[in-house]
C-alpha positions as CSV (number, residue, x, y, z in Angstrom):
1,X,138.2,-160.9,-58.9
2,X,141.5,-159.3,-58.3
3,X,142.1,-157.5,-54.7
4,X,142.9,-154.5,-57.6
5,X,139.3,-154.9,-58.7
6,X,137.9,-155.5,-55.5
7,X,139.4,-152.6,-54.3
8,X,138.1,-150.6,-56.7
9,X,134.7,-151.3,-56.0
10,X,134.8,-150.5,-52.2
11,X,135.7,-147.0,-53.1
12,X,133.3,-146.6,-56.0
13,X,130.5,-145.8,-54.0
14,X,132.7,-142.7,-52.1
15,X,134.0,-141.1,-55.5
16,X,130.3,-141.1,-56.6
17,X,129.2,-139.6,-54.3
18,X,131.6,-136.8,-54.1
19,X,131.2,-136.0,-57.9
20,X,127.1,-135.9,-57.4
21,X,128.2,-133.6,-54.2
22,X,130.9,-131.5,-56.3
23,X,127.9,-131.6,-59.0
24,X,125.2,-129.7,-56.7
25,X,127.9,-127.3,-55.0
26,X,128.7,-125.9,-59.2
27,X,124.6,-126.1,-59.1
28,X,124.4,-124.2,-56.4
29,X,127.3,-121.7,-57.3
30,X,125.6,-121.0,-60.6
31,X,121.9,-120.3,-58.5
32,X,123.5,-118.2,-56.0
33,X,125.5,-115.7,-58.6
34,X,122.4,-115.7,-61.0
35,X,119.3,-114.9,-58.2
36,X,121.3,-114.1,-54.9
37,X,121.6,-116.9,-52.0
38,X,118.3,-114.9,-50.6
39,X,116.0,-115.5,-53.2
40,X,117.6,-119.4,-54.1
41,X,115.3,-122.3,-53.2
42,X,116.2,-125.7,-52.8
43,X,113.8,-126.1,-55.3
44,X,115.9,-124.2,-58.1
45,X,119.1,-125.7,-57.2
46,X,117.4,-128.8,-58.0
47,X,116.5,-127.9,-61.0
48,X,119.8,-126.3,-62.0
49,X,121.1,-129.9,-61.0
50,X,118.6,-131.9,-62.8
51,X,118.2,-133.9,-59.8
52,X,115.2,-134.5,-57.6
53,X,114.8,-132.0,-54.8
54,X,114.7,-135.4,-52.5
55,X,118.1,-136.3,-53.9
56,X,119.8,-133.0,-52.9
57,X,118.5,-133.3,-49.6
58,X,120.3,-136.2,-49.0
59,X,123.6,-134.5,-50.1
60,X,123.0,-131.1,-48.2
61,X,119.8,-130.9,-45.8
62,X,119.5,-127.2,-46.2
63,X,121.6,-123.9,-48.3
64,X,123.2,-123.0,-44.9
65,X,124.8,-126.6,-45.5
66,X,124.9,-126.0,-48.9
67,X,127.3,-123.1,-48.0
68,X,129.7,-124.7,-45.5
69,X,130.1,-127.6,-48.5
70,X,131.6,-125.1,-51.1
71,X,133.5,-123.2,-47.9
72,X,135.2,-126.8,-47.2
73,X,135.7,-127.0,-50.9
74,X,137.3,-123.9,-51.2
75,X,139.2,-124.7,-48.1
76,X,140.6,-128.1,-49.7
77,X,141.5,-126.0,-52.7
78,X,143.7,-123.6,-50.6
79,X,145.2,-126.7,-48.9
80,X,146.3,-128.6,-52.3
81,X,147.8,-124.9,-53.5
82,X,149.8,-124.5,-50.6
83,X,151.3,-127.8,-50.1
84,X,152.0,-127.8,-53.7
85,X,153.5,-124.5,-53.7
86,X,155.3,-124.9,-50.2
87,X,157.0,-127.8,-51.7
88,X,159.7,-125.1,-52.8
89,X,160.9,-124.2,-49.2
90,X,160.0,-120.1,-49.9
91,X,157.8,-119.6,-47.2
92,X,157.9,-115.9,-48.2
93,X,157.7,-116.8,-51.7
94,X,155.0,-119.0,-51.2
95,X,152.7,-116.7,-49.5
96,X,153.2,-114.2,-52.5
97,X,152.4,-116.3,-55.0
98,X,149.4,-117.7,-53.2
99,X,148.3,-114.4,-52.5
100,X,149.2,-113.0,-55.8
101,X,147.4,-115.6,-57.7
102,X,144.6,-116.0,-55.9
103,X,143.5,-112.4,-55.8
104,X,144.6,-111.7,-59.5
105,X,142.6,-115.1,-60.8
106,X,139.5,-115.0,-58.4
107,X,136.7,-115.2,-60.8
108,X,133.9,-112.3,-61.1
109,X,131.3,-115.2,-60.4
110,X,133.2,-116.0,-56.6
111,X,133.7,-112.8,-56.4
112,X,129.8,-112.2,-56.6
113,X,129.0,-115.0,-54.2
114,X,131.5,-113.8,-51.4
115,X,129.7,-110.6,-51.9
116,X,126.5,-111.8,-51.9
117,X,127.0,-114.0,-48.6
118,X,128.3,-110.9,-46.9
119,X,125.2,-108.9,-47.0
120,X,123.4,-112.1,-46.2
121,X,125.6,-112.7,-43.1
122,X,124.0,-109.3,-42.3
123,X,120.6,-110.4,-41.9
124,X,121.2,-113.9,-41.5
125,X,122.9,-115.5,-37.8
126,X,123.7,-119.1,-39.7
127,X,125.6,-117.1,-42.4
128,X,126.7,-114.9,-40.6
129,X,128.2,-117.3,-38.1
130,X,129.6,-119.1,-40.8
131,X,131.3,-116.2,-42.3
132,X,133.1,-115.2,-39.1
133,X,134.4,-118.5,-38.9
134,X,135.7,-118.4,-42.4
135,X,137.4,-114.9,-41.8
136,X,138.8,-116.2,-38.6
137,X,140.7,-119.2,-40.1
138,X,141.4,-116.9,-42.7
139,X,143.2,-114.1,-40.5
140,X,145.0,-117.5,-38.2
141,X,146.6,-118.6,-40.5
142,X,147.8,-115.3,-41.9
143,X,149.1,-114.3,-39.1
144,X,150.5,-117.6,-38.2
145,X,152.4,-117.4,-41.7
146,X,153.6,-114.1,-41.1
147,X,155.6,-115.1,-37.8
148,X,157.0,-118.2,-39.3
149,X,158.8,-116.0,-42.1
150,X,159.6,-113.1,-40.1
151,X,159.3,-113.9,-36.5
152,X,159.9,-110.0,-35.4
153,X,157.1,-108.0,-37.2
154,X,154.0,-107.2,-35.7
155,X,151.6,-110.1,-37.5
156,X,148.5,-109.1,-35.7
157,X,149.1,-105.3,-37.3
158,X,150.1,-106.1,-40.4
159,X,146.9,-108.5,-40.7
160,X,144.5,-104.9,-39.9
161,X,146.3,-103.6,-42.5
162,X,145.9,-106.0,-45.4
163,X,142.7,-107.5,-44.6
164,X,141.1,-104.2,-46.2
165,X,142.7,-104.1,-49.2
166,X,141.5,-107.9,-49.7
167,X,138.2,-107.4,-49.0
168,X,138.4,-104.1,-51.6
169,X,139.9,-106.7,-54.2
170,X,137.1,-109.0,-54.0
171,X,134.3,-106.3,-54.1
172,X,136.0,-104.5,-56.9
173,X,136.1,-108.0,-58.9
174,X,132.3,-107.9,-58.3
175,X,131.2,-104.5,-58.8
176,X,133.1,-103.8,-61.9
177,X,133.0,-106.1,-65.1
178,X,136.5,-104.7,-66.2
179,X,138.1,-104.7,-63.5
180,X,142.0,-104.6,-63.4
181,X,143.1,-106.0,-60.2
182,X,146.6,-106.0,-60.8
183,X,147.9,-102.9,-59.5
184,X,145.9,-103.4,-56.2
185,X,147.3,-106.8,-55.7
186,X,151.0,-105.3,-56.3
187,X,150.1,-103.2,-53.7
188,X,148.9,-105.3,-51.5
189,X,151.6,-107.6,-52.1
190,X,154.2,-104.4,-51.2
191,X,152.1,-104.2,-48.4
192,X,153.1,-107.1,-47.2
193,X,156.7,-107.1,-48.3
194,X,157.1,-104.2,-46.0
195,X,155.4,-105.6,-42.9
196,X,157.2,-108.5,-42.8
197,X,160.6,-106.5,-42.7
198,X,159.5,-104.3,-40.4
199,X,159.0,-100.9,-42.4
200,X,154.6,-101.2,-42.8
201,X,152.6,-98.6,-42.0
202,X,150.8,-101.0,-39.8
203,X,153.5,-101.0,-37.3
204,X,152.0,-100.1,-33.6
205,X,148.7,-101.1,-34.7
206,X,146.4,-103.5,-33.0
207,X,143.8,-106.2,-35.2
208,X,140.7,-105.5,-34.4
């Protein structure tokens, strides 16, 4: 056997078993939008997986873990979008077309989760604690992106002033079927634009 071959079979066993992972998290996904992350078992995203309930318990050992599995999913996603996009040397540009894309492309169906794990964060600590974690590297690196390009503006107050029309995006998308999202991302985009040279309306605000 060829160290090629040989190779190839050590890392077999690891791309398995994130495509059976990858498998249960579009499972999950599909539960979640369809019943609500409330009223999902672990016992219908088995089924919805055709696996075993023992089998997704070895993958995920409850839907809390379940949930920080498609969060680190996402957060890969995000990760391979920016580095390919950031391969242009626009910071600025990058962060519009991230932003741009990602709010005008976000399907209904994430939509619906996000909005469905907020009003479970509500009632919820382990959601809820996940949540706050996820909005906090959300607004870090945000803000963190908003100094590198324009070292002067106030990042923390232009974040308090975006961060609403985001949200309002993503609800929006979940609420209503036809929903248009393009002139709210062009103004969140302008938003943005004018923060970052110092003209936002955000300017002498604190984040919150």
């Amino acid at each position: 056997m060829s160290a090629g071959a040989v190779a190839e079979a050590r890392i077999e066993p690891t791309s398995a078993q994130a495509a059976r992972q990858a498998h249960i998290l579009d499972a999950a996904e599909a539960c979640f939008v369809r019943n609500g992350f409330h009223r999902t078992t672990m016992q219908d995203l088995a089924r919805e997986a055709a696996m075993s309930p023992g089998n997704i318990y070895r993958y995920f050992d409850s839907k809390e873990a379940v949930v920080v599995g498609l969060a680190e999913r996402d957060r890969e996603r995000g990760a391979a979008l920016v580095e390919a996009m950031e391969r242009t040397g626009d910071r600025r540009g990058v962060l519009m077309g991230i932003l741009g894309r990602y709010f005008s492309e976000i399907p209904r169906e994430a939509a619906i989760l996000r909005v469905d794990l907020w009003a479970e964060a509500t009632r919820n600590p382990a959601i809820g604690a996940l949540i706050e974690h996820g909005d906090e590297d959300g607004r870090t690196w945000l803000i963190e992106t908003f100094v590198s390009i324009a070292p002067a503006c106030d990042a923390p107050g232009l974040f308090a002033t975006v961060a609403p029309l985001m949200k309002g995006i993503i609800v929006s998308r979940a609420v209503v079927p036809d929903y248009d999202p393009g002139p709210a991302v062009a103004q969140l985009l302008a938003s943005i634009d004018a923060g970052l040279t110092g003209m936002g309306p955000h300017e002498g605000k604190t984040a919150r």
